[in-house]
KOLBA-895811 format. One record per residue: residue in one letter; residue number from 1; x, y, z of N, C-alpha, C, O in turn. Coordinates in pm, 1 decimal, m for minus. Example, Ala and Ser with C-alpha at 12.3 -4.5 7.8 and 13.67 -1.06 7.14 Angstrom:
% KOLBA-895811
+------+-----+----------+----------+----------+----------+----------+----------+----------+----------+----------+----------+----------+----------+
! type ! seq !      npx !      npy !      npz !     capx !     capy !     capz !      cpx !      cpy !      cpz !      opx !      opy !      opz !
+------+-----+----------+----------+----------+----------+----------+----------+----------+----------+----------+----------+----------+----------+
!    a !   1 !   1319.0 !   m569.0 !    780.0 !   1230.0 !   m450.0 !    780.0 !   1320.0 !   m330.0 !    780.0 !   1423.6 !   m331.9 !    846.5 !
!    s !   2 !   1285.0 !   m225.0 !    708.0 !   1367.0 !   m106.0 !    714.0 !   1290.0 !      3.0 !    787.0 !   1340.9 !    113.8 !    803.9 !
+------+-----+----------+----------+----------+----------+----------+----------+----------+----------+----------+----------+----------+----------+
//
This chain:
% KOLBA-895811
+------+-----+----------+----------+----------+----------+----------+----------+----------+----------+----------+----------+----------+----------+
! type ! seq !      npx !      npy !      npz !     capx !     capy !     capz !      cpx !      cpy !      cpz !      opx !      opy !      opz !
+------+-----+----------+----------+----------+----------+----------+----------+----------+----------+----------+----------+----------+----------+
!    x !   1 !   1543.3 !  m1687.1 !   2953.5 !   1541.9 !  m1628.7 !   2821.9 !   1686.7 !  m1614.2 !   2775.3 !   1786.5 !  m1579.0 !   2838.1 !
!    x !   2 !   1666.7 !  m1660.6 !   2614.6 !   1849.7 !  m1639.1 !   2636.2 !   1887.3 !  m1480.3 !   2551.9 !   1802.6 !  m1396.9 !   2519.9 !
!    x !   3 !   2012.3 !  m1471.7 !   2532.7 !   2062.8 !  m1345.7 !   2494.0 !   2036.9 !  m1381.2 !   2332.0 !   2062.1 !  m1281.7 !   2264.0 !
!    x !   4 !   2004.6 !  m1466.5 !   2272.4 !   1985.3 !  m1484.7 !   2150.0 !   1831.6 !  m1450.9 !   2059.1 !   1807.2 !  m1438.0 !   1939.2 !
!    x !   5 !   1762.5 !  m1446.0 !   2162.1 !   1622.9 !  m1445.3 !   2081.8 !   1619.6 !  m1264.3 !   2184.4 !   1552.6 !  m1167.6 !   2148.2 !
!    x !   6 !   1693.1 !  m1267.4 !   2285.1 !   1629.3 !  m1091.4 !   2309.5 !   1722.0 !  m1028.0 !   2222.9 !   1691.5 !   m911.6 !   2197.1 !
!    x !   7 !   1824.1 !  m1069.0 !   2171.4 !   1908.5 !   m994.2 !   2041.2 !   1813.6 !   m983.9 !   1886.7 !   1832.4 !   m894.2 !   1804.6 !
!    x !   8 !   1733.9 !  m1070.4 !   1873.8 !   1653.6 !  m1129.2 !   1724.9 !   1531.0 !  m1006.7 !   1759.7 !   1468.5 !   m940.7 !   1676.7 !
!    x !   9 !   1520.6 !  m1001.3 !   1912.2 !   1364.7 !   m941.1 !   1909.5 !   1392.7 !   m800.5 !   1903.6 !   1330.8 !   m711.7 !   1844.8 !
!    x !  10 !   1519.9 !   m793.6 !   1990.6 !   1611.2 !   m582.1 !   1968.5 !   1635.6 !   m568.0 !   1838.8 !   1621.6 !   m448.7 !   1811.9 !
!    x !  11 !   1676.0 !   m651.9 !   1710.2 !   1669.4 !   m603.2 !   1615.9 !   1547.0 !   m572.0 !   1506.4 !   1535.5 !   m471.9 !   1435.8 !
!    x !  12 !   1426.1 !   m732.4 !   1517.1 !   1324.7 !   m664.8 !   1458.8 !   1263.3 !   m529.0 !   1499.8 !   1216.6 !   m446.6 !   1421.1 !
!    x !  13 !   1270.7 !   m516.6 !   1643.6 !   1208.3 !   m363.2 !   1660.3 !   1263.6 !   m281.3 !   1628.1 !   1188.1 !   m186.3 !   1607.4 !
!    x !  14 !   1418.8 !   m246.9 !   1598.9 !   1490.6 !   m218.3 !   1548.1 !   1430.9 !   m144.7 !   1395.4 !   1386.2 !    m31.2 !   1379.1 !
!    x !  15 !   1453.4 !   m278.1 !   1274.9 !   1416.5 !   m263.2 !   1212.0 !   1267.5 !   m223.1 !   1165.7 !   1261.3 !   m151.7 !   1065.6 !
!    x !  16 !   1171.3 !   m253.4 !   1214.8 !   1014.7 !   m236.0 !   1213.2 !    997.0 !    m50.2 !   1228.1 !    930.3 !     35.1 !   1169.6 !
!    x !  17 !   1104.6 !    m50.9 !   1347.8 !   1087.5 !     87.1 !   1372.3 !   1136.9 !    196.5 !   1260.7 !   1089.0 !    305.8 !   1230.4 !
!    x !  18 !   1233.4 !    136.4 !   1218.8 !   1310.0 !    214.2 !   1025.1 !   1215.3 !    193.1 !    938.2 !   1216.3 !    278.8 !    849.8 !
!    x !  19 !   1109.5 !     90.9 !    923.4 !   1054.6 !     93.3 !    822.1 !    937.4 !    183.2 !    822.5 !    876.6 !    225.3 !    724.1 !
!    x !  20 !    909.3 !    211.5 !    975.9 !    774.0 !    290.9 !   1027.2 !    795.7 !    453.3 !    977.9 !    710.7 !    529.0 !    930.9 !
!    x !  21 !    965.7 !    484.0 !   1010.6 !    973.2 !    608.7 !    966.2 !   1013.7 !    642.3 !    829.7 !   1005.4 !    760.5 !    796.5 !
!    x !  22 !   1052.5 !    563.7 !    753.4 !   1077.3 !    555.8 !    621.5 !    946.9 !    577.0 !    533.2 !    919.0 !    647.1 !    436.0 !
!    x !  23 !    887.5 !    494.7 !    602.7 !    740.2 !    485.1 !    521.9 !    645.5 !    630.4 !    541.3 !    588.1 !    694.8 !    453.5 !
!    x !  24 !    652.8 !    657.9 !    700.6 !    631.5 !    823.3 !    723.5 !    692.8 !    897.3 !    640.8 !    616.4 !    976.4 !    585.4 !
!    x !  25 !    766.3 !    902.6 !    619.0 !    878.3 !   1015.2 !    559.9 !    851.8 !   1017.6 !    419.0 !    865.4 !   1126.4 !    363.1 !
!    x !  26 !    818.2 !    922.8 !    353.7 !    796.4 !    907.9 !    194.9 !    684.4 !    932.2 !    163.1 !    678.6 !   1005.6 !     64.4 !
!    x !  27 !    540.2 !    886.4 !    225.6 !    412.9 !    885.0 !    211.3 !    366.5 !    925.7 !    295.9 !    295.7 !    834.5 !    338.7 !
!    x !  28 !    352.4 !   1033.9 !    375.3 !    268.7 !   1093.7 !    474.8 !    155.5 !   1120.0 !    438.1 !     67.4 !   1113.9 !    523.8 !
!    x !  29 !    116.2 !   1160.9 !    288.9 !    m23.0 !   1173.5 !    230.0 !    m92.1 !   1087.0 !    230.1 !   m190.6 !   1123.4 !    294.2 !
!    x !  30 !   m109.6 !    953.7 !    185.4 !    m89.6 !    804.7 !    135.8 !   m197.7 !    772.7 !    175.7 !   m234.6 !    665.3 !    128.2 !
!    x !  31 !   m306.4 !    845.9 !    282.7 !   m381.7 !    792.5 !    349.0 !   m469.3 !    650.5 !    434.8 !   m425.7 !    602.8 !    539.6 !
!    x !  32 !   m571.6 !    609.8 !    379.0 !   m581.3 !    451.7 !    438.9 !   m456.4 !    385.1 !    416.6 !   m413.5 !    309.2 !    503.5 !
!    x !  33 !   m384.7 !    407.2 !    295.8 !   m245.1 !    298.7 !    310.0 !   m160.5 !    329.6 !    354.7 !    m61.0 !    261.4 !    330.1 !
!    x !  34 !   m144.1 !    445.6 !    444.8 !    m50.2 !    473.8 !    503.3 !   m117.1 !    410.3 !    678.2 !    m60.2 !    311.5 !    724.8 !
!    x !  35 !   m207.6 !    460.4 !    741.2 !   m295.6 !    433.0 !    789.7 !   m314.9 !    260.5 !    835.0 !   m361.8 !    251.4 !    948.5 !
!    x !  36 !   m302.9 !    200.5 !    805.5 !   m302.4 !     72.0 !    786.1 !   m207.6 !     m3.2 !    792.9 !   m207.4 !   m100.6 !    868.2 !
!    x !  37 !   m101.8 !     30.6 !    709.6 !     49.5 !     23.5 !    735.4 !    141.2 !      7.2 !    860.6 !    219.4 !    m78.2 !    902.4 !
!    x !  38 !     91.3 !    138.6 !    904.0 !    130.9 !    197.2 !   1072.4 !     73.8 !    103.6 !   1133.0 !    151.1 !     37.7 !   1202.5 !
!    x !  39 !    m48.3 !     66.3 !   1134.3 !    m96.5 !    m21.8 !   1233.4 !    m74.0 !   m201.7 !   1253.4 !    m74.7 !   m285.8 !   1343.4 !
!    x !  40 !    m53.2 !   m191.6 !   1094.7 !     15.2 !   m389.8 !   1068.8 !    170.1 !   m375.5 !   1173.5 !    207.2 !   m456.2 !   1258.7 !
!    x !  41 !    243.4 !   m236.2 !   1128.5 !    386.5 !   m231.0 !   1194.2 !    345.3 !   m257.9 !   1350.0 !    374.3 !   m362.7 !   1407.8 !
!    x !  42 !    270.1 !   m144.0 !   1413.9 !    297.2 !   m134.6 !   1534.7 !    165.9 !   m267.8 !   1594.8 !    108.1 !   m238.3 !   1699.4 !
!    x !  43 !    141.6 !   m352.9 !   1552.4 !    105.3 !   m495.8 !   1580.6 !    192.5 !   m594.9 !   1571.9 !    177.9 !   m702.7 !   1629.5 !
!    x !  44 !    319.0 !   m555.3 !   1476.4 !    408.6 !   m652.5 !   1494.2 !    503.8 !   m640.8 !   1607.3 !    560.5 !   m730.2 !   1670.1 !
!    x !  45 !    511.5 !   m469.3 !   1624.5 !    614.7 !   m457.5 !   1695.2 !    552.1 !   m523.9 !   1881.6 !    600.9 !   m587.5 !   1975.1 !
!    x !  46 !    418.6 !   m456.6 !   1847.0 !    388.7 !   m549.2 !   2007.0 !    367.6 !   m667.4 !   2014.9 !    329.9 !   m695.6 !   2128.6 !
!    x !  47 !    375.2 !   m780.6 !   1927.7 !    394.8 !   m907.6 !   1926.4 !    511.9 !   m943.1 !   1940.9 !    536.0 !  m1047.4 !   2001.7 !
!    x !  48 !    610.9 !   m866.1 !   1889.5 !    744.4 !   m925.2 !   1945.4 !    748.7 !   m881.9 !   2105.9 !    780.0 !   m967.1 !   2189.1 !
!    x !  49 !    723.2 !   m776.3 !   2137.1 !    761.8 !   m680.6 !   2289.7 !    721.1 !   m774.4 !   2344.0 !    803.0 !   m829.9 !   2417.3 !
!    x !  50 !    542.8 !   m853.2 !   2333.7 !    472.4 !   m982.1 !   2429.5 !    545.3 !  m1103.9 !   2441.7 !    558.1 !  m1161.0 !   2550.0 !
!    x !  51 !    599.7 !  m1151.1 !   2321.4 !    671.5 !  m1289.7 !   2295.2 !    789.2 !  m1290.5 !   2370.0 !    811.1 !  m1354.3 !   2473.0 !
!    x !  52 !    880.8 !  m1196.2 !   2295.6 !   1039.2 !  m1214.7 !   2374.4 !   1021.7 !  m1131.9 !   2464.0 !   1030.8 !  m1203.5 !   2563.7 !
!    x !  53 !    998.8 !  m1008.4 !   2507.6 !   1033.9 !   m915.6 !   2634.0 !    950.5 !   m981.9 !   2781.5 !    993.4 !   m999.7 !   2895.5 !
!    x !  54 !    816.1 !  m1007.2 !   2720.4 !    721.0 !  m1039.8 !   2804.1 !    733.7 !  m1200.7 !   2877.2 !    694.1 !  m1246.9 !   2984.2 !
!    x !  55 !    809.2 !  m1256.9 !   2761.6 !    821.2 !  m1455.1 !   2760.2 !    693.1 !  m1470.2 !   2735.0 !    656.2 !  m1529.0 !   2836.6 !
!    x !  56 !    598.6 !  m1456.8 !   2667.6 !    483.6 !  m1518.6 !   2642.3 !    542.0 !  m1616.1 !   2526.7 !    452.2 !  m1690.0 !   2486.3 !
!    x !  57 !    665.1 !  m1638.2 !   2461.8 !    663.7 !  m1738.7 !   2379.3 !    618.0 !  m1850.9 !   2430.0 !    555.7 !  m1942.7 !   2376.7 !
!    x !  58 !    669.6 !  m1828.9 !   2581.9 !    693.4 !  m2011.6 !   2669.9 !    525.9 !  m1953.9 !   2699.2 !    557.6 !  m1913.9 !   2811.2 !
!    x !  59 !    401.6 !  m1923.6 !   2692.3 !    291.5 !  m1964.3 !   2692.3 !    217.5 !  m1965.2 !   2623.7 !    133.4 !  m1885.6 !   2665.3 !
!    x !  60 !    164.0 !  m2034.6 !   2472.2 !    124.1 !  m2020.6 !   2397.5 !    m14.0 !  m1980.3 !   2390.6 !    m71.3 !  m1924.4 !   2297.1 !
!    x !  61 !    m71.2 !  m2025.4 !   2531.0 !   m272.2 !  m2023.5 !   2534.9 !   m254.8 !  m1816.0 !   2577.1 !   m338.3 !  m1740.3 !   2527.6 !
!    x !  62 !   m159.1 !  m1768.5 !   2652.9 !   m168.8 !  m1656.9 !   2673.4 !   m116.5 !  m1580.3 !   2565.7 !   m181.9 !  m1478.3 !   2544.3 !
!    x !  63 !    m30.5 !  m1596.0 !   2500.3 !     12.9 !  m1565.2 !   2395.2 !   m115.0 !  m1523.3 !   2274.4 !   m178.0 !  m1422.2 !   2243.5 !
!    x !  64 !   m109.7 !  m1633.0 !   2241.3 !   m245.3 !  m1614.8 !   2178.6 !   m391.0 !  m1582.5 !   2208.4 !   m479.2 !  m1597.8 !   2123.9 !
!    x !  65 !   m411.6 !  m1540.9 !   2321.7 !   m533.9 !  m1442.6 !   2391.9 !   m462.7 !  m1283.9 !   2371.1 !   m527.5 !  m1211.0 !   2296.0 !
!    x !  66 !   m380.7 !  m1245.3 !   2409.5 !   m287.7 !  m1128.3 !   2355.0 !   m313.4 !  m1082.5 !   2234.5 !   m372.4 !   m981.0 !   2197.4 !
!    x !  67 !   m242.5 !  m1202.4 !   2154.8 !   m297.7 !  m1163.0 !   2001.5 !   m435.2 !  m1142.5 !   1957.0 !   m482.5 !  m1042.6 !   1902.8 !
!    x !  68 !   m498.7 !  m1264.9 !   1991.5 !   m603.9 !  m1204.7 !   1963.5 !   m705.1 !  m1050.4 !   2020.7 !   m771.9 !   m963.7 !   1964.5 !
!    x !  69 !   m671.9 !  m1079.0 !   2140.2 !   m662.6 !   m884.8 !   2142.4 !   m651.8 !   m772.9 !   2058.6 !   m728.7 !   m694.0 !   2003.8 !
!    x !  70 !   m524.8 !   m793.0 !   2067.0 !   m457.1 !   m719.4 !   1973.5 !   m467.7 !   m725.9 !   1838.6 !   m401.9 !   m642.4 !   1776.6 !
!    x !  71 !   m530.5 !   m799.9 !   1778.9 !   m561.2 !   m817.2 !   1662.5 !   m738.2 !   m717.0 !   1633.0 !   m777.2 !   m651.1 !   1536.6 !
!    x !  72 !   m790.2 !   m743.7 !   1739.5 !   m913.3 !   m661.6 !   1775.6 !   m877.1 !   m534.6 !   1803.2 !   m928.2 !   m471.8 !   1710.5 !
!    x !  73 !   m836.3 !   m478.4 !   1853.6 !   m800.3 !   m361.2 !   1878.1 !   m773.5 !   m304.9 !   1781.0 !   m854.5 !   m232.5 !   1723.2 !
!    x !  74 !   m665.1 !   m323.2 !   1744.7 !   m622.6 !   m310.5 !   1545.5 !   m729.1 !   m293.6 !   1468.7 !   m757.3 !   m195.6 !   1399.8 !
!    x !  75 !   m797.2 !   m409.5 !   1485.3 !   m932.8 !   m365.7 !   1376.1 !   m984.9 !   m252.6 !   1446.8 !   m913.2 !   m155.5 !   1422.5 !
!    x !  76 !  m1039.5 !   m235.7 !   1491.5 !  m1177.7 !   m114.9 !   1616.9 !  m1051.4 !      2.2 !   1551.6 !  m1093.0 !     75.7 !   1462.1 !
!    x !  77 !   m907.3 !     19.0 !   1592.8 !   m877.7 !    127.1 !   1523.1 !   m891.0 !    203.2 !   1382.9 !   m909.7 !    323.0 !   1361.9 !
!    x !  78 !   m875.9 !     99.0 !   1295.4 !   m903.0 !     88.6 !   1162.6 !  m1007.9 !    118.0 !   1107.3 !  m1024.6 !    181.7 !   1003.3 !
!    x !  79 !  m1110.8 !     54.0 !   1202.7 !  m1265.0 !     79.0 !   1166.2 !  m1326.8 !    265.1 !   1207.9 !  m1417.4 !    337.6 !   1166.9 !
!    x !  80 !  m1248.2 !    273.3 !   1279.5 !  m1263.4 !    412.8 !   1341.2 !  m1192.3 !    480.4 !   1283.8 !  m1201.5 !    599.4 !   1314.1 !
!    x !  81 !  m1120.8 !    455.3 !   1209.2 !  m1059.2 !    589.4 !   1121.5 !  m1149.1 !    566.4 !    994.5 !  m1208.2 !    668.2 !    958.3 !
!    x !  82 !  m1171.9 !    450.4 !    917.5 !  m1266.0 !    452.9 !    810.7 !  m1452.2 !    490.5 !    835.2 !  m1540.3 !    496.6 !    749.4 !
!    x !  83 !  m1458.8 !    504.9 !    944.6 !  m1619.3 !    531.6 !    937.3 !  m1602.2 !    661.5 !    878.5 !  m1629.9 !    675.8 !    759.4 !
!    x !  84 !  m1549.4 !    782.2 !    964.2 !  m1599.5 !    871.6 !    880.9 !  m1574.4 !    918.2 !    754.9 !  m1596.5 !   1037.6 !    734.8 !
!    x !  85 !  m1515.8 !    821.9 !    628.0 !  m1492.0 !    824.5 !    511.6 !  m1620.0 !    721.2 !    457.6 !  m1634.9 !    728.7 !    335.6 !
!    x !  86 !  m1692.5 !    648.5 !    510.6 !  m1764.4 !    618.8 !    483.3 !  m1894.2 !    668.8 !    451.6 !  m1970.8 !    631.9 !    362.6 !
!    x !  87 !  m1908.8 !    764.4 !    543.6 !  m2068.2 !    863.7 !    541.1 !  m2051.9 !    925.5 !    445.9 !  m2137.7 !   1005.7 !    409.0 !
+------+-----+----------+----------+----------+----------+----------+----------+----------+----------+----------+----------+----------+----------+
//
């Protein structure tokens, strides 16, 4: 792994992580869109942690079983905070 893409991946988390509290800090009311928000962030941020920290870049079939995980999970959270606004 070189020092170039774990520098690219320390700064998006970096940044992801400023936008997570910025966005807290401004809209804490904001509800589902706040809600939702948080969860697109902290899906990106563990896609980078899997890719560069993990090296799943260099495996793409695992890589993408991950994601798709994680992309499930994400939803099931989402869905579980909107049911009971649904009833």
């Amino acid at each position: 792994m070189t020092t170039t893409i774990l520098t690219r991946a320390l700064v998006l988390l970096i940044g992801f992580s400023l936008v997570t509290t910025v966005f807290a800090g401004v809209l804490p009311e904001a509800g589902p869109v706040f809600v939702l928000t948080i969860l697109v962030l902290s899906g990106l941020k563990s896609r980078v942690i899997l890719s560069d920290y993990l090296g799943l870049r260099n495996a793409p079939s695992f890589r993408g079983g991950f994601t798709a995980f994680l992309i499930g999970f994400l939803g099931l959270v989402a869905l579980l905070y909107a049911l009971p606004m649904a009833m």
